[in-house]
FIMI-652178 format. One record per residue (C-alpha): residue in three letters; x, z negated, y negated. Coordinates in steps of 0.1 Angstrom, whole numbers, plus 5000, padded with zeros to 4 digits. Layout:
NODE  residu     X     Z     Y
NODE     Ala     X     Z     Y
...
***
This chain:
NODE  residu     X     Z     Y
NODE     Unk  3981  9020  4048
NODE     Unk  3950  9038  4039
NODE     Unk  3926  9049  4062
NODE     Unk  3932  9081  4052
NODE     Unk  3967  9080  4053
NODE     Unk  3975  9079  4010
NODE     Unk  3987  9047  3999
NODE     Unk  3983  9046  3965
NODE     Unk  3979  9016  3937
NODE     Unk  3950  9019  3927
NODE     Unk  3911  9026  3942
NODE     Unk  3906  9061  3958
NODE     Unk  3870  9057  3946
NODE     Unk  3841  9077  3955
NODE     Unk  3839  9116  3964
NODE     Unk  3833  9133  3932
NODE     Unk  3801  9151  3939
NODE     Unk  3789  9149  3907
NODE     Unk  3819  9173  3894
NODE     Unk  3821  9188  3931
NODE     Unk  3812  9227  3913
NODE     Unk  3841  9227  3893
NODE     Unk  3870  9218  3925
NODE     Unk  3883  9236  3953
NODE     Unk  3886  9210  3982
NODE     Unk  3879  9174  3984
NODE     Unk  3884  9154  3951
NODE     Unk  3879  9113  3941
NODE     Unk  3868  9099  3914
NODE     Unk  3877  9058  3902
NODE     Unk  3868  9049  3870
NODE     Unk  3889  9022  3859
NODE     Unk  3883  9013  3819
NODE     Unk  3853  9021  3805
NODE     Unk  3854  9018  3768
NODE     Unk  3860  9048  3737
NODE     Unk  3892  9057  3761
NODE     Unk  3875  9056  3793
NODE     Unk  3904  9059  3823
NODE     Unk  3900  9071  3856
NODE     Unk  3918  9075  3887
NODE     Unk  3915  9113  3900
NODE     Unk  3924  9123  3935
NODE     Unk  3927  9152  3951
NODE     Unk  3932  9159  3990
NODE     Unk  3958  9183  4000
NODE     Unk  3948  9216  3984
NODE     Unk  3924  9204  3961
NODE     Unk  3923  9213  3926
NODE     Unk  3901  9216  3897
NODE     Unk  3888  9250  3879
NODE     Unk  3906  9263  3849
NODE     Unk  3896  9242  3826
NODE     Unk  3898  9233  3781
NODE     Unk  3892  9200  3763
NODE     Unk  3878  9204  3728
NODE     Unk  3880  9180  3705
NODE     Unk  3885  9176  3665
NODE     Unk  3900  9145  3645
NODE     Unk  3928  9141  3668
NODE     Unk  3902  9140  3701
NODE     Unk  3902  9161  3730
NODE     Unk  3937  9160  3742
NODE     Unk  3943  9149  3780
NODE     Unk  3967  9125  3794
NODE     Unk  3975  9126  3831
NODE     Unk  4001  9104  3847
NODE     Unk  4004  9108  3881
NODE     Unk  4005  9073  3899
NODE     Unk  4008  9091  3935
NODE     Unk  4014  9120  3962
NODE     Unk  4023  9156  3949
NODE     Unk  4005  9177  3923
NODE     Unk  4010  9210  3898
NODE     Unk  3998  9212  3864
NODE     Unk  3997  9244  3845
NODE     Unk  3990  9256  3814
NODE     Unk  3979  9295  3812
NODE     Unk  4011  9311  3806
NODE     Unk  4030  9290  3814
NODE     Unk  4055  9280  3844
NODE     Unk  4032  9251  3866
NODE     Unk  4046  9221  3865
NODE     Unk  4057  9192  3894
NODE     Unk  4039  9162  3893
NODE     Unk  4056  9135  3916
NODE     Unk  4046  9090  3907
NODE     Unk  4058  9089  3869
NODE     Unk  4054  9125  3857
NODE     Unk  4033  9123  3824
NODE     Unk  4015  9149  3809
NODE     Unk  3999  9157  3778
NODE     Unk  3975  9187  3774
NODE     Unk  3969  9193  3738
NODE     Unk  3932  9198  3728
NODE     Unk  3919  9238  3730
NODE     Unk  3947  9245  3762
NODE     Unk  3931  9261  3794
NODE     Unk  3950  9245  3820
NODE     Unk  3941  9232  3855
NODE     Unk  3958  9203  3877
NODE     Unk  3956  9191  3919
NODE     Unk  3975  9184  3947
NODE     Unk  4001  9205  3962
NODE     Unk  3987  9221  3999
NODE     Unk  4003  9196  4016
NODE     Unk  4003  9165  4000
NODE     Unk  3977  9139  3988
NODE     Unk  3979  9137  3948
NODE     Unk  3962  9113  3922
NODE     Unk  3961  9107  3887
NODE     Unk  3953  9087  3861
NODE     Unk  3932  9106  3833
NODE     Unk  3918  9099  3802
NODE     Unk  3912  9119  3767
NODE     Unk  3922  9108  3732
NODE     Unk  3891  9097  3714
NODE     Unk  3880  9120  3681
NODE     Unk  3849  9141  3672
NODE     Unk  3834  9169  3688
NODE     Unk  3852  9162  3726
NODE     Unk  3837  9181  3749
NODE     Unk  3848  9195  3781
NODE     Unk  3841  9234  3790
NODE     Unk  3847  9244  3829
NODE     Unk  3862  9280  3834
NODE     Unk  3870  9301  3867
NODE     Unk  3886  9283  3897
NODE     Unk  3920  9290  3902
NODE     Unk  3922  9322  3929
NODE     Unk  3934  9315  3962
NODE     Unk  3962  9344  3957
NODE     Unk  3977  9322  3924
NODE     Unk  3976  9288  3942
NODE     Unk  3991  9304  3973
NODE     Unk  4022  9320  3953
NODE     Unk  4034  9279  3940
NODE     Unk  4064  9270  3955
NODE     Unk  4063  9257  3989
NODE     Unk  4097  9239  3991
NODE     Unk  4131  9235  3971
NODE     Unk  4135  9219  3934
NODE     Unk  4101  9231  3917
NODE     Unk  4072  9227  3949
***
């Protein structure tokens, strides 16, 4: 087991400092392929997540892939229902969707991530997710 208690299959990586302004909690980041599809491994501690956030991209770029690999997560899109991510959930987020993604409050949660390749891909960081939002997801039962 890991030290911190979140077996997973691939590298927890490094604290993501560099991105640290943009997450609520403790967040990891393990780059895995670099490359014109870089893919990393993202992971969140319990009750992390990341600020609203949209991908651009033109050409067919900017659209984000996350399988989850490990723990317990939510994705959401705005407007939208959030979504479950347990190991083998996939999700695509279509280029130009504000959406944000992280670990449910009491589980560990990773990802892998990576963005289709195109022109004009760009990444633009919005508000973090409120405190009141996050703390209305469903605790227990079919949807937390």
């Amino acid at each position: 087991m890991a030290a911190n208690g979140f077996d997973q299959i691939f590298p927890l990586g490094e604290k993501n400092d560099a991105f640290a302004q943009y997450f609520i909690g403790q967040s990891y980041l393990a780059p895995l392929a670099p490359g014109s599809v870089p893919v990393s491994n993202v992971s969140f501690e319990p009750g992390c997540r990341n600020n609203w956030h949209i991908h651009h991209g033109t050409a067919g770029g900017g659209d984000q892939v996350l399988l989850c690999t490990a723990g317990s997560g939510w994705y959401q899109a705005e407007g939208e229902d959030p979504v479950s991510m347990e190991p083998g959930t996939v999700v695509r987020v279509l280029a130009g969707t504000k959406h944000w993604h992280g670990a449910k409050a009491d589980s560990w949660f990773s990802h892998l991530a990576f963005i289709t390749p195109g022109e004009n891909v760009s990444n633009e960081w919005l508000e973090p997710v409120t405190e009141k939002a996050y703390g209305e997801l469903p605790k227990n039962g079919a949807n937390a």
